[in-house]
PDB file with SEQRES, HELIX, SHEET and CRYST1 records, atoms N, CA, C and O in Angstrom:
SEQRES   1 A   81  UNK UNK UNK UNK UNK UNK UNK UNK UNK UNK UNK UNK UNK          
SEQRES   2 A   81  UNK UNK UNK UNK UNK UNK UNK UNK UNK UNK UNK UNK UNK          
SEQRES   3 A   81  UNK UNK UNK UNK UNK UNK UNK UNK UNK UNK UNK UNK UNK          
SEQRES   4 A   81  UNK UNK UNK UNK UNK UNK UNK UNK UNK UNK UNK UNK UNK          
SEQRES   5 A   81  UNK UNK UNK UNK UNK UNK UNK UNK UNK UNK UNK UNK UNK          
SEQRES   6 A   81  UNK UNK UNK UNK UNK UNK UNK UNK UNK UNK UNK UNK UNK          
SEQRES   7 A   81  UNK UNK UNK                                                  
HELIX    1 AA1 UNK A   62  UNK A   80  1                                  19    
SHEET    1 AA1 3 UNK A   8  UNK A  10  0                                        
SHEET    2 AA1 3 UNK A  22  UNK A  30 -1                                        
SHEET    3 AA1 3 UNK A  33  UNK A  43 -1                                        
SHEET    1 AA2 2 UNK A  48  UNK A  49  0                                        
SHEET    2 AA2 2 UNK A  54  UNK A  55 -1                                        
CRYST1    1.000    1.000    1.000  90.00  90.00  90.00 P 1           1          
ATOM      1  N   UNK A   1     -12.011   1.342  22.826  1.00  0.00           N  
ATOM      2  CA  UNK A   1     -11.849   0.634  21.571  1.00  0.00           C  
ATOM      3  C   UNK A   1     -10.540   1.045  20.908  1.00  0.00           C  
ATOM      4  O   UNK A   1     -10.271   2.225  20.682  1.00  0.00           O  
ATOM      5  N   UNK A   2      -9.740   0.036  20.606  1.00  0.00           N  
ATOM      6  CA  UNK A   2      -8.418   0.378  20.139  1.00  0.00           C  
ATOM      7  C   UNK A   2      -8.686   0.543  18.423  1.00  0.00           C  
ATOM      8  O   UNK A   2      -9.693  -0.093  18.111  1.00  0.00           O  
ATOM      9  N   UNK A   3      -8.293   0.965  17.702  1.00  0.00           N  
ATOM     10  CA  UNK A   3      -8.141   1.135  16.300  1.00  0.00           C  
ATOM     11  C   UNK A   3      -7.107   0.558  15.308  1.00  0.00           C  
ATOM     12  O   UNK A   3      -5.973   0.910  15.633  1.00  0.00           O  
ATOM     13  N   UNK A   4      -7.130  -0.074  14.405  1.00  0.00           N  
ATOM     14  CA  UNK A   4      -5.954  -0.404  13.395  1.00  0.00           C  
ATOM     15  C   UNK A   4      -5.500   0.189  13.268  1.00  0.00           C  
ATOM     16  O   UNK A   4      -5.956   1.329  13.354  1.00  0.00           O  
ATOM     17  N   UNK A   5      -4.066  -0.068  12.920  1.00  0.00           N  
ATOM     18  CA  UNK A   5      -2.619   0.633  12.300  1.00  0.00           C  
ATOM     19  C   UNK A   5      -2.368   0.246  11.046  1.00  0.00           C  
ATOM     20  O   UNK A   5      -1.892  -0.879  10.894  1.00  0.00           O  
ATOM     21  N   UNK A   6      -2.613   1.036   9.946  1.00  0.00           N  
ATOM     22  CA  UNK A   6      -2.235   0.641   8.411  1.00  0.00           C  
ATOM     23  C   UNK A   6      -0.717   1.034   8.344  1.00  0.00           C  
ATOM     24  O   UNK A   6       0.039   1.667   9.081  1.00  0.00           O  
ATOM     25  N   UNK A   7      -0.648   0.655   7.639  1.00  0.00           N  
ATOM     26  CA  UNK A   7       0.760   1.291   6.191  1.00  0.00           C  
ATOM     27  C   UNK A   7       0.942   0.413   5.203  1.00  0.00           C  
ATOM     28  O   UNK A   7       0.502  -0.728   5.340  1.00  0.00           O  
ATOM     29  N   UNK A   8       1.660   0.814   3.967  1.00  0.00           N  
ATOM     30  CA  UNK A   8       1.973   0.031   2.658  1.00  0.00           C  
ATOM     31  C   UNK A   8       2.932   0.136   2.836  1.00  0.00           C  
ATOM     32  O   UNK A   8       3.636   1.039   3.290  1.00  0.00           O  
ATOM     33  N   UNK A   9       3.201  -1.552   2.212  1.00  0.00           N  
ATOM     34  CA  UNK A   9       4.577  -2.143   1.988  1.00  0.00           C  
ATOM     35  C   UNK A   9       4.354  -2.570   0.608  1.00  0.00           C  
ATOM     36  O   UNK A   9       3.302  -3.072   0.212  1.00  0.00           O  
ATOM     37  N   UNK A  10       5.726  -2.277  -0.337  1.00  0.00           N  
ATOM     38  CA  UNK A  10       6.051  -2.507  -1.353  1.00  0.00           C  
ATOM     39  C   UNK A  10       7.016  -3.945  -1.741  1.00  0.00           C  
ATOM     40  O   UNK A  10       8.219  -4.046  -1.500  1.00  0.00           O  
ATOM     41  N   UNK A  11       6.448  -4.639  -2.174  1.00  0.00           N  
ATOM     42  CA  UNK A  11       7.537  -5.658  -2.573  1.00  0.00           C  
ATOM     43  C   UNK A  11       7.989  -6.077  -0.728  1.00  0.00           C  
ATOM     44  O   UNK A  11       8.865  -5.470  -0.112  1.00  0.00           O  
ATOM     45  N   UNK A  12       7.143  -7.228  -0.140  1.00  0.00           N  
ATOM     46  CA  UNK A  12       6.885  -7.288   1.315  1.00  0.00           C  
ATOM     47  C   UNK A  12       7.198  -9.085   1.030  1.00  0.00           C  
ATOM     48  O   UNK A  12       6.861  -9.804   1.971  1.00  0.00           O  
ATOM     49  N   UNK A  13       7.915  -9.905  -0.413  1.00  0.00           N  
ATOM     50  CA  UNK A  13       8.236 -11.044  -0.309  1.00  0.00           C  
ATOM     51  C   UNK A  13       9.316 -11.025  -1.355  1.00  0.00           C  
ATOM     52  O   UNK A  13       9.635 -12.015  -2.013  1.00  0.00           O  
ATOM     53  N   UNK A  14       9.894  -9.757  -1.471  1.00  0.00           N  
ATOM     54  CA  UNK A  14      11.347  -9.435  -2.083  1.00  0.00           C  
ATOM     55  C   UNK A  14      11.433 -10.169  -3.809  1.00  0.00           C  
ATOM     56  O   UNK A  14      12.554 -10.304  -4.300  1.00  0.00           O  
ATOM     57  N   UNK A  15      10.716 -10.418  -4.276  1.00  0.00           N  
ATOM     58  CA  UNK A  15      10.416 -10.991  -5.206  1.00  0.00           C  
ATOM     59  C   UNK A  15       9.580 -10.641  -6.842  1.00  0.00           C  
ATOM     60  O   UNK A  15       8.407 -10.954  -7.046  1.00  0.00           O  
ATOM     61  N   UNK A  16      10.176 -10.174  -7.538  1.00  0.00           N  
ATOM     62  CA  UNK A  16       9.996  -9.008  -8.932  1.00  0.00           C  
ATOM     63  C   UNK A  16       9.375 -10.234  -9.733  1.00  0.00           C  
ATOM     64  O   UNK A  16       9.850 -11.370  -9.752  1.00  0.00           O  
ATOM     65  N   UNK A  17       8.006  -9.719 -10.518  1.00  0.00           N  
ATOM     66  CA  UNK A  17       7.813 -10.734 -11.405  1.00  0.00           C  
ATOM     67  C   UNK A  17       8.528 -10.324 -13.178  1.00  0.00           C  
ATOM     68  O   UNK A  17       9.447  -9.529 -13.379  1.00  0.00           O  
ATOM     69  N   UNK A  18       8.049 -10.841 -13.869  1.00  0.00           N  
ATOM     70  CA  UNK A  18       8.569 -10.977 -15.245  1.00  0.00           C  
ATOM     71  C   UNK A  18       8.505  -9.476 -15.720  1.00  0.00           C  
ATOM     72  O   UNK A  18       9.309  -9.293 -16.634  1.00  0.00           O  
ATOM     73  N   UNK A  19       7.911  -8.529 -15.434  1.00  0.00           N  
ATOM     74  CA  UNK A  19       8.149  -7.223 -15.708  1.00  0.00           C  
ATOM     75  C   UNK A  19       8.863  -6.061 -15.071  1.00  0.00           C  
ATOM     76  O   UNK A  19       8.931  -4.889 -15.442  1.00  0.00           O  
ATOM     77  N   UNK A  20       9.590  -6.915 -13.595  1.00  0.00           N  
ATOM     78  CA  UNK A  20      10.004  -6.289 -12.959  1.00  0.00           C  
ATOM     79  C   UNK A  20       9.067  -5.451 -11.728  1.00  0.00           C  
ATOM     80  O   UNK A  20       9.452  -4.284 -11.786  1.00  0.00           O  
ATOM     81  N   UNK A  21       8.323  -5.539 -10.975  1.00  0.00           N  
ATOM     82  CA  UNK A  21       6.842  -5.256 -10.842  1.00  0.00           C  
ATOM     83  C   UNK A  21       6.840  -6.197  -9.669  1.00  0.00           C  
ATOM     84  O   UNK A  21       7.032  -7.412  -9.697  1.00  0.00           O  
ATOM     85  N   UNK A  22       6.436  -4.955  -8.000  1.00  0.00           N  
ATOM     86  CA  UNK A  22       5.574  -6.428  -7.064  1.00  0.00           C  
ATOM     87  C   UNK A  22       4.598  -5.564  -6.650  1.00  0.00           C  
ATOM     88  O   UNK A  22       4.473  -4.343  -6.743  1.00  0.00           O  
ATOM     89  N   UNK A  23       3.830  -6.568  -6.101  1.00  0.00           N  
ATOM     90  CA  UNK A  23       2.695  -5.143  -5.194  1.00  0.00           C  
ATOM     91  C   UNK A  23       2.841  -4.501  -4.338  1.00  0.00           C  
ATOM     92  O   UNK A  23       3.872  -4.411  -3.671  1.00  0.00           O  
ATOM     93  N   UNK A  24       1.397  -3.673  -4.118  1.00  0.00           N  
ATOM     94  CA  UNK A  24       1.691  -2.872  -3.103  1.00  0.00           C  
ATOM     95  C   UNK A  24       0.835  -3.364  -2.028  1.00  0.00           C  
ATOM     96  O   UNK A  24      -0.346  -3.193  -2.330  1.00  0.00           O  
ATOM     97  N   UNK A  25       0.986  -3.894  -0.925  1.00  0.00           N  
ATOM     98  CA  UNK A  25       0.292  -4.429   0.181  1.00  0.00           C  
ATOM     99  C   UNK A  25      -0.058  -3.367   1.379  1.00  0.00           C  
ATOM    100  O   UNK A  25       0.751  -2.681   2.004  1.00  0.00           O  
ATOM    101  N   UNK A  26      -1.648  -3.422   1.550  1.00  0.00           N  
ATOM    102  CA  UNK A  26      -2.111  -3.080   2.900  1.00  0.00           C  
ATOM    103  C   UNK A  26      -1.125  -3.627   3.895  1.00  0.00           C  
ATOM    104  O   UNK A  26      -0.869  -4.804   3.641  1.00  0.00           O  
ATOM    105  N   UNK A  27      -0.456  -3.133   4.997  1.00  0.00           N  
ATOM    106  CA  UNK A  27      -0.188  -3.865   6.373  1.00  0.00           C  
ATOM    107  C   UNK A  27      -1.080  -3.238   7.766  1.00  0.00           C  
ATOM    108  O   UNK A  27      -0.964  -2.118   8.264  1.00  0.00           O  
ATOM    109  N   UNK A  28      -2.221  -4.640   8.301  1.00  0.00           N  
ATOM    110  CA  UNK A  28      -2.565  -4.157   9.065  1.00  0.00           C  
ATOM    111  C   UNK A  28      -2.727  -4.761  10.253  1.00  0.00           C  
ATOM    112  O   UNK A  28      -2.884  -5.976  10.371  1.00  0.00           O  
ATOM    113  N   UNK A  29      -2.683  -3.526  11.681  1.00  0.00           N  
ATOM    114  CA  UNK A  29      -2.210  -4.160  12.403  1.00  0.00           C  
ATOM    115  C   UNK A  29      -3.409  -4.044  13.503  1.00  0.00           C  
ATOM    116  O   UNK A  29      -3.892  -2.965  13.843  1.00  0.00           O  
ATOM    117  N   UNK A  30      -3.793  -5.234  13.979  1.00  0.00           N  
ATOM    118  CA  UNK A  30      -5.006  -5.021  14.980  1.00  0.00           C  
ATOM    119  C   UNK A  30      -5.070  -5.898  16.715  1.00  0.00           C  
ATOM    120  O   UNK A  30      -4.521  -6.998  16.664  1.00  0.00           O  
ATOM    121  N   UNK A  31      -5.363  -5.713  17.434  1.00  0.00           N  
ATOM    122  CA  UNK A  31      -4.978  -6.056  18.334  1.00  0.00           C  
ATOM    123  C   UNK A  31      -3.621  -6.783  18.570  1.00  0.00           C  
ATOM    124  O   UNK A  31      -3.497  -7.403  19.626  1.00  0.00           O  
ATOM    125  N   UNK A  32      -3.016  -6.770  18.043  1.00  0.00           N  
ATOM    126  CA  UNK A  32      -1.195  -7.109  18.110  1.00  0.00           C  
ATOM    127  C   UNK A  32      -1.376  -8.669  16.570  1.00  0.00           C  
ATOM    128  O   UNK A  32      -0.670  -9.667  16.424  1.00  0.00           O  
ATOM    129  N   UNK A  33      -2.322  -8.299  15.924  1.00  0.00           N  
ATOM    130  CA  UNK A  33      -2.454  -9.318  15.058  1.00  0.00           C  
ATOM    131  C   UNK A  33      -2.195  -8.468  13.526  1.00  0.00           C  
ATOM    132  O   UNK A  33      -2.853  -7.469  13.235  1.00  0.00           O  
ATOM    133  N   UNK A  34      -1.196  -9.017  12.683  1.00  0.00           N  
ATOM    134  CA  UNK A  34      -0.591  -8.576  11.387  1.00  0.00           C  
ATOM    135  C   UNK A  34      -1.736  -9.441  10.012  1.00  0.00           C  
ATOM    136  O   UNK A  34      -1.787 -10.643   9.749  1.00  0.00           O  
ATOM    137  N   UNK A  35      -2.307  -8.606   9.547  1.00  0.00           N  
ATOM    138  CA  UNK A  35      -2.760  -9.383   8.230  1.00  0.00           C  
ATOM    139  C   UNK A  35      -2.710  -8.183   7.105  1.00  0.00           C  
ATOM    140  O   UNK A  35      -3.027  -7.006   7.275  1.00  0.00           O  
ATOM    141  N   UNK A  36      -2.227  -8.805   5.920  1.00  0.00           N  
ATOM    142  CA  UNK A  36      -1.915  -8.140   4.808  1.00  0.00           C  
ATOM    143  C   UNK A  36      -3.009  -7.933   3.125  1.00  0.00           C  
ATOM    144  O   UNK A  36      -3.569  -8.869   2.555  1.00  0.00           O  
ATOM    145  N   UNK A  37      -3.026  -6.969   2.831  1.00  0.00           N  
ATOM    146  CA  UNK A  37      -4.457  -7.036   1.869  1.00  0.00           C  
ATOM    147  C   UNK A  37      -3.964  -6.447   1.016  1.00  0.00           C  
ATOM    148  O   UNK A  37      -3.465  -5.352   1.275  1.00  0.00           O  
ATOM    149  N   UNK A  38      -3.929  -7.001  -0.388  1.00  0.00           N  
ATOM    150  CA  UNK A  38      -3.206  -6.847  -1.742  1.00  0.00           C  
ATOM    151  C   UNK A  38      -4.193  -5.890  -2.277  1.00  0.00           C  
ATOM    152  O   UNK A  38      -5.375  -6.117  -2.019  1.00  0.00           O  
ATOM    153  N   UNK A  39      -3.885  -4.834  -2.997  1.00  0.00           N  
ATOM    154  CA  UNK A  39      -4.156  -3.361  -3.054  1.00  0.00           C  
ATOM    155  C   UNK A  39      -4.788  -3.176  -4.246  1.00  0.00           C  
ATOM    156  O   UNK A  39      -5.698  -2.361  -4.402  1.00  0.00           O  
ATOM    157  N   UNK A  40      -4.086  -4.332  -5.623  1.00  0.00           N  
ATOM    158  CA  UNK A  40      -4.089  -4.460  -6.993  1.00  0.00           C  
ATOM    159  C   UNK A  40      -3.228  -3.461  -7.640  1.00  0.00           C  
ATOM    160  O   UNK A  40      -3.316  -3.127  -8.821  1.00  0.00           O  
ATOM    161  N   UNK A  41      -2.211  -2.914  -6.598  1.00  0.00           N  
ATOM    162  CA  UNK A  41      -1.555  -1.661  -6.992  1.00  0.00           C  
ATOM    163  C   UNK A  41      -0.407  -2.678  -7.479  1.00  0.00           C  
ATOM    164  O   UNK A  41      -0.059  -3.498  -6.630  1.00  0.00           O  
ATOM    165  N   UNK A  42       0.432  -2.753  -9.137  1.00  0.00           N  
ATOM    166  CA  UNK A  42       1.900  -3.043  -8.747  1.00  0.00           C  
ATOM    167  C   UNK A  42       2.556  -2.124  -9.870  1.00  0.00           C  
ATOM    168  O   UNK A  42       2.148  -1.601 -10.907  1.00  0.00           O  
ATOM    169  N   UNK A  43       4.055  -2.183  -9.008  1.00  0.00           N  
ATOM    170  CA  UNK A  43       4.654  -0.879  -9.179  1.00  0.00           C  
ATOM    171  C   UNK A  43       6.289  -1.965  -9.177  1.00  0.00           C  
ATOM    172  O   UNK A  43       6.509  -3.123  -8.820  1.00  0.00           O  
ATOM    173  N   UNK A  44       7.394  -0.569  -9.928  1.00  0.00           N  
ATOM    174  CA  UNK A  44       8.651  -1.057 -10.100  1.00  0.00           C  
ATOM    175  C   UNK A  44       9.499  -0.597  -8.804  1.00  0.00           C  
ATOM    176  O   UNK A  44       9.285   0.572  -8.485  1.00  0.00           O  
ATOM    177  N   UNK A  45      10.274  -1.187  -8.129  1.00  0.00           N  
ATOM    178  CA  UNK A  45      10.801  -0.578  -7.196  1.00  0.00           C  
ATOM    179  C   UNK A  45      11.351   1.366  -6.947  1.00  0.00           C  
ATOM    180  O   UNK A  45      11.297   2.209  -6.051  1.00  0.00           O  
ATOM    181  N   UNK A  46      11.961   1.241  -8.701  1.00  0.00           N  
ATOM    182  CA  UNK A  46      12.134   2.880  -8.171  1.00  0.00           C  
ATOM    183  C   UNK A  46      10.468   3.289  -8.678  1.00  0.00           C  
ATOM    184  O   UNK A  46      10.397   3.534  -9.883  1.00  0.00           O  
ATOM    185  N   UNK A  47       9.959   3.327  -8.381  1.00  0.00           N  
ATOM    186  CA  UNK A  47       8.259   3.793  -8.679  1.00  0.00           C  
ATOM    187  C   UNK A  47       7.936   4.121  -7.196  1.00  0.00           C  
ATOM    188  O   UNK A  47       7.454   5.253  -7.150  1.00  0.00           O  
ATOM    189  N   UNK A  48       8.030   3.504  -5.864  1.00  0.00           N  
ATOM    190  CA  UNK A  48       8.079   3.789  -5.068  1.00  0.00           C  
ATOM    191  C   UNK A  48       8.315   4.066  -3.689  1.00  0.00           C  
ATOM    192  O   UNK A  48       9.053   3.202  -3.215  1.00  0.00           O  
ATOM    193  N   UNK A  49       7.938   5.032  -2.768  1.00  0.00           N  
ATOM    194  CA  UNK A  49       8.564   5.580  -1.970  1.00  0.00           C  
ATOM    195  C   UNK A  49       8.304   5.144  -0.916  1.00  0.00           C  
ATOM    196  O   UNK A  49       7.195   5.454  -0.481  1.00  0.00           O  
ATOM    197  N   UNK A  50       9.177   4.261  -0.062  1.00  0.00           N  
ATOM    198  CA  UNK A  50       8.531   3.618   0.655  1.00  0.00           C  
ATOM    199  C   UNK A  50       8.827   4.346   2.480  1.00  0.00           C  
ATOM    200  O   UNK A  50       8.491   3.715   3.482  1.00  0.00           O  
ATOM    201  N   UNK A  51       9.454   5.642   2.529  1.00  0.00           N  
ATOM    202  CA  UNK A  51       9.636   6.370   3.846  1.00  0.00           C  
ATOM    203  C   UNK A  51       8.260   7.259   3.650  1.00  0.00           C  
ATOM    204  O   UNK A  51       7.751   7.553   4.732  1.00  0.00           O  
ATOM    205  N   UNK A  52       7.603   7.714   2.572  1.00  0.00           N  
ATOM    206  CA  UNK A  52       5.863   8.443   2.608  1.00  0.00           C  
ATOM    207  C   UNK A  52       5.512   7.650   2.343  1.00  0.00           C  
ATOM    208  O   UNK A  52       4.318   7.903   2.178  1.00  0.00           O  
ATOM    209  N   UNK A  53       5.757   6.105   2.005  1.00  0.00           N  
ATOM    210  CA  UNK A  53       4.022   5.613   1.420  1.00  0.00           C  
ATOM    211  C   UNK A  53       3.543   5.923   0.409  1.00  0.00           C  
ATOM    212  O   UNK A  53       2.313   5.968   0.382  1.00  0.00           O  
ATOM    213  N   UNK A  54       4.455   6.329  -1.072  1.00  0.00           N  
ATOM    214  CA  UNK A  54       3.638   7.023  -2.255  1.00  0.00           C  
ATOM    215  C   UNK A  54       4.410   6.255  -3.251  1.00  0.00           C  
ATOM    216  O   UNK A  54       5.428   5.564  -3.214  1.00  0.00           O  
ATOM    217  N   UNK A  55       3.495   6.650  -4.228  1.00  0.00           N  
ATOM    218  CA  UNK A  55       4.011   6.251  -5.632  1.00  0.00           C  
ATOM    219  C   UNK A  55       4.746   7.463  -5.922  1.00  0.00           C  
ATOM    220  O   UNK A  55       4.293   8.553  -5.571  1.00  0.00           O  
ATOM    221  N   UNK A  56       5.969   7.344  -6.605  1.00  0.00           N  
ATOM    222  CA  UNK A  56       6.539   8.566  -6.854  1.00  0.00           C  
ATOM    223  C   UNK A  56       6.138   9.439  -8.214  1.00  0.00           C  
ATOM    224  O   UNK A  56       5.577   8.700  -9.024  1.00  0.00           O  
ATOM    225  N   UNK A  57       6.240  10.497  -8.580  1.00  0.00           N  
ATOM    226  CA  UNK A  57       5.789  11.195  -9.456  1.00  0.00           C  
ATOM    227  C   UNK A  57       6.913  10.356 -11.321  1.00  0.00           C  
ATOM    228  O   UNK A  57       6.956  10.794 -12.470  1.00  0.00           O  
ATOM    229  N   UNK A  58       7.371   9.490 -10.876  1.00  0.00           N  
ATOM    230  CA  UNK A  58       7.831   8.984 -11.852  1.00  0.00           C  
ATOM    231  C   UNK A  58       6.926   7.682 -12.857  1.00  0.00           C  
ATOM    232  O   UNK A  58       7.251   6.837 -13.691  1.00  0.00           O  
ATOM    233  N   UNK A  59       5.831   8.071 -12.284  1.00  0.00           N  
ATOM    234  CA  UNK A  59       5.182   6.468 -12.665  1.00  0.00           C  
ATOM    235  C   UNK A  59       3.711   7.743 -13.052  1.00  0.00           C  
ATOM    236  O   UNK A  59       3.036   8.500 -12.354  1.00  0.00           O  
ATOM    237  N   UNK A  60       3.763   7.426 -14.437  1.00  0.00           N  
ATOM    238  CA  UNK A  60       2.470   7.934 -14.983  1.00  0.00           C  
ATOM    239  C   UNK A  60       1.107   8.290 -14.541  1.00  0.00           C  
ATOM    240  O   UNK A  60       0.504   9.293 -14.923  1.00  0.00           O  
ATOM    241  N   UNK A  61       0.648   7.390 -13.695  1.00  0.00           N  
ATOM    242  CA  UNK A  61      -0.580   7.588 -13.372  1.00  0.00           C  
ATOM    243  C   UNK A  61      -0.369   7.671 -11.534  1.00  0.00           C  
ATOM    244  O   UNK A  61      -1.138   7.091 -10.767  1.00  0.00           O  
ATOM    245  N   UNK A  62       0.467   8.261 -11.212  1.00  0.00           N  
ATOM    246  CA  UNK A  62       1.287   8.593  -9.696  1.00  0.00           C  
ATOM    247  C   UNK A  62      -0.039   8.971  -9.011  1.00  0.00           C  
ATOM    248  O   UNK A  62      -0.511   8.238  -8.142  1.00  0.00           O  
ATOM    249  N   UNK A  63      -0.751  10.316  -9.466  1.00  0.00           N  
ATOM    250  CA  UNK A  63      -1.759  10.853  -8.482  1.00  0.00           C  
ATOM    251  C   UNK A  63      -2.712   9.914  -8.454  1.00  0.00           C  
ATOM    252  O   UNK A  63      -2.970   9.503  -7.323  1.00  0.00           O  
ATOM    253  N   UNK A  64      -3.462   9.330  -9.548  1.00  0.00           N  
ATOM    254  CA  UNK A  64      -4.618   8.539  -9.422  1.00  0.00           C  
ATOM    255  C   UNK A  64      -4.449   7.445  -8.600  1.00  0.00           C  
ATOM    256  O   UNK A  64      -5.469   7.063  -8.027  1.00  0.00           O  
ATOM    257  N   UNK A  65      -3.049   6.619  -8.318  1.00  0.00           N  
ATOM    258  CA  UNK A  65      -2.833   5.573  -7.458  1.00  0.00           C  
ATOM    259  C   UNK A  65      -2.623   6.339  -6.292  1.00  0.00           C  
ATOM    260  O   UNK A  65      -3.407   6.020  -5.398  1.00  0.00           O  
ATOM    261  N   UNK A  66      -1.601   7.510  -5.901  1.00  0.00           N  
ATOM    262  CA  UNK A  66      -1.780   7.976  -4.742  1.00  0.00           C  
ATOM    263  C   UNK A  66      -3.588   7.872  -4.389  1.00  0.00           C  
ATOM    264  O   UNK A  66      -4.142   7.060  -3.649  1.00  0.00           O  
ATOM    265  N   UNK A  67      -4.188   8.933  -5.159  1.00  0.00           N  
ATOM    266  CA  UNK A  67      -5.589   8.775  -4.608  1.00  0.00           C  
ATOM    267  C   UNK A  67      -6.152   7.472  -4.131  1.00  0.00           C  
ATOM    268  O   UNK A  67      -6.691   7.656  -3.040  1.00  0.00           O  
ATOM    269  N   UNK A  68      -6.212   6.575  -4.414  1.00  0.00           N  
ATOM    270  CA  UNK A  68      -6.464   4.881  -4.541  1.00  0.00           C  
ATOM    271  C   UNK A  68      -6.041   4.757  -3.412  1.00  0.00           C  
ATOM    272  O   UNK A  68      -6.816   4.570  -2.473  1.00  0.00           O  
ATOM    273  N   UNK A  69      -4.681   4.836  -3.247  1.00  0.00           N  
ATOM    274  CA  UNK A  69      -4.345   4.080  -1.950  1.00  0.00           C  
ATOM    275  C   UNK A  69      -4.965   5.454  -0.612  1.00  0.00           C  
ATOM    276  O   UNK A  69      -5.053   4.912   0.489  1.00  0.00           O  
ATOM    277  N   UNK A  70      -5.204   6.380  -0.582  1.00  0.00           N  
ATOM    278  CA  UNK A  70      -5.355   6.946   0.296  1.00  0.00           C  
ATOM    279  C   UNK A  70      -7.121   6.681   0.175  1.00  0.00           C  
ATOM    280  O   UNK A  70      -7.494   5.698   0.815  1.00  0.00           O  
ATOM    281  N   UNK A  71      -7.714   7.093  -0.225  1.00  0.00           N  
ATOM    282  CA  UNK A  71      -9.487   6.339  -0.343  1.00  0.00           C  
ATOM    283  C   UNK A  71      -9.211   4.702   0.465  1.00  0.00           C  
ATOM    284  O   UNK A  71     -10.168   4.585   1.230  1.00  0.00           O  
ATOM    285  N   UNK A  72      -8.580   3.819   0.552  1.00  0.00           N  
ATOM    286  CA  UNK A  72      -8.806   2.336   1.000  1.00  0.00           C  
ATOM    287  C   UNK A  72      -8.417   2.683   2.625  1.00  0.00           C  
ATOM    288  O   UNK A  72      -8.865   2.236   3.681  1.00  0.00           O  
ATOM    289  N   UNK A  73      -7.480   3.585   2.348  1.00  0.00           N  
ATOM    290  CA  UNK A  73      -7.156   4.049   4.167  1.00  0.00           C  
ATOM    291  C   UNK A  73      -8.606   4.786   4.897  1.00  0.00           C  
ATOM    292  O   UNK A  73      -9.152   4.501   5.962  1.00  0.00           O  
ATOM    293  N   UNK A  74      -8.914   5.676   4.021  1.00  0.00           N  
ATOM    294  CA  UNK A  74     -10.215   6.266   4.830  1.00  0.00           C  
ATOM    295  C   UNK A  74     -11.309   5.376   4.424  1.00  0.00           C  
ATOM    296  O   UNK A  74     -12.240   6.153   4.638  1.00  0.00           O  
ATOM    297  N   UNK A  75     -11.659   4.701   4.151  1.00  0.00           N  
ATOM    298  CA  UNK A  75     -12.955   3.871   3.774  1.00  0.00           C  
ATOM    299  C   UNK A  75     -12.647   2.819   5.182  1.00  0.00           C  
ATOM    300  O   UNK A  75     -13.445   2.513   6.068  1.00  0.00           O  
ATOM    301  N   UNK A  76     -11.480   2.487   5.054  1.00  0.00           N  
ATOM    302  CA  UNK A  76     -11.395   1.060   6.327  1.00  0.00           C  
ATOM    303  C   UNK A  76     -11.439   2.364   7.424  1.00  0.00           C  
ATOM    304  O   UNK A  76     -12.616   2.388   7.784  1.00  0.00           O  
ATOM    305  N   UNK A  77     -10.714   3.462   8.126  1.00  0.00           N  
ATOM    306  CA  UNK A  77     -11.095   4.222   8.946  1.00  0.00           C  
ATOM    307  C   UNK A  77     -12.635   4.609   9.101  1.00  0.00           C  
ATOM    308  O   UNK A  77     -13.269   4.321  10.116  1.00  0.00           O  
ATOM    309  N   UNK A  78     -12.994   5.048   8.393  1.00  0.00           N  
ATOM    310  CA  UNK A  78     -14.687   5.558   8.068  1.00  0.00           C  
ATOM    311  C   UNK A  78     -15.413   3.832   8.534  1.00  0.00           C  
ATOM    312  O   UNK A  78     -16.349   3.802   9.333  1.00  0.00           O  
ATOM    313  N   UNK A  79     -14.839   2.486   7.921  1.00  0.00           N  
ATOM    314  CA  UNK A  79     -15.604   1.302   8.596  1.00  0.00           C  
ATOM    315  C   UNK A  79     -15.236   1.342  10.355  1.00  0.00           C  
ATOM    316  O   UNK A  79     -16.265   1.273  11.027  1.00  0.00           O  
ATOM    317  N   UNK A  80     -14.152   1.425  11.042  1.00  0.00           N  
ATOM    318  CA  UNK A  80     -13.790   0.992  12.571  1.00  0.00           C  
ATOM    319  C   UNK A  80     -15.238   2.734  12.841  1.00  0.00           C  
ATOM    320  O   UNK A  80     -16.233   2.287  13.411  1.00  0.00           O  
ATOM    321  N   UNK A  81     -15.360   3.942  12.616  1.00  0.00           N  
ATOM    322  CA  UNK A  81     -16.079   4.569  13.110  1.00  0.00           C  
ATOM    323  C   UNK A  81     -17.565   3.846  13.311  1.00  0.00           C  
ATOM    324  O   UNK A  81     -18.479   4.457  13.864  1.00  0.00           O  
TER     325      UNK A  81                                                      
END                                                                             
């Protein structure tokens, strides 16, 4: 049984809305098939880091969204078990 490949992509249709602000998108990858799952995370470009995958410590509530996005990674891992 092969397993998905996650990662987040930030701003993944290059496109800032009225506050400056895009999301943060699931990318996942499963048998050579790409589908993307909107997180409800959005963030300003310098907000985040997109070589770790984090919100940077510049954005107020940094740990609680780090936590967030790392819980949706192990919950979909914890589902393929």
């Amino acid at each position: 049984m092969k397993f998905a490949k996650y990662s987040f992509i930030h701003n993944r249709k290059n496109s800032l809305d009225k506050k400056g602000t895009a999301p943060v998108e699931l990318q996942i990858y499963v048998k050579k098939r790409q589908r993307f799952l909107n997180t409800g995370i959005k963030l300003k470009p310098e907000q985040w880091n997109s070589e770790e995958q984090k919100v940077k410590n510049n954005h107020a509530t940094y740990m609680l969204l780090n936590m967030s996005l790392q819980r949706i990674i192990s919950d979909l891992q914890n589902y393929e078990l």
